[in-house]
N, C-alpha and C positions, 0 to 999 in steps of 0.2 A: 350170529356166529360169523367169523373170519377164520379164512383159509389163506395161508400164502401160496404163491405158486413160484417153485424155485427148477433149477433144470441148465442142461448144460447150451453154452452157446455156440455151439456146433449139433445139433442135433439132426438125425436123421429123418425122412417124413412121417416115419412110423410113430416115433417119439412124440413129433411136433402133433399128430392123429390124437395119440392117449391124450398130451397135455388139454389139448381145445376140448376133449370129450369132458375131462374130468372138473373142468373150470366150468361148461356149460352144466354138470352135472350140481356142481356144486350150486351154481346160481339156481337153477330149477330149485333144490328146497331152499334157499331163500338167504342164502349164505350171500359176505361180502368175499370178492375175490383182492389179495392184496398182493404188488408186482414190486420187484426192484426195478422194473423196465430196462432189461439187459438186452442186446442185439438173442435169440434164438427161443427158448422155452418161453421165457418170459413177453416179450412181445404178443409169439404165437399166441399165447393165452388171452391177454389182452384183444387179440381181434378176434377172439372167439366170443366174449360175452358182451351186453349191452353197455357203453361207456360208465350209465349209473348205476353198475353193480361192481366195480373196479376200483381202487386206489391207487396210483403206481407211485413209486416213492422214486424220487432221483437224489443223485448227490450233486447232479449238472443238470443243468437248465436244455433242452432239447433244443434241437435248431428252430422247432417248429411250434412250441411252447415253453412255459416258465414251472420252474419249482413242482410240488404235488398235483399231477393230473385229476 
């Protein structure tokens, strides 16, 4: 099963709290998590779960990697 995780990029830390919970929540029963890897919810989610339970989809290449993480 896949989940996306979507959300706004201003988010406040309560926000950024639920998103990591429910990404962690989701990996727990064995779900993939998928990101558009946007600067705020998105991110946040991504450093909440294990890198190989995550896909993040870019439309631009990161300063710090290429294409599909």
């Amino acid at each position: 099963m896949i989940v996306t995780i979507v959300g706004s990029r201003r988010a406040d830390q309560l926000a950024l709290n639920r998103i990591a919970a429910t990404a962690r929540w989701f990996e727990n029963l064995g779900w993939r998590i998928r990101s558009g890897g946007a600067t705020g919810c998105d991110t946040y989610a991504e450093t909440a779960v294990k890198p190989t339970t995550i896909d993040v989809y870019l439309i631009e290449p990161r300063r710090y990697g290429t294409g599909i993480v």
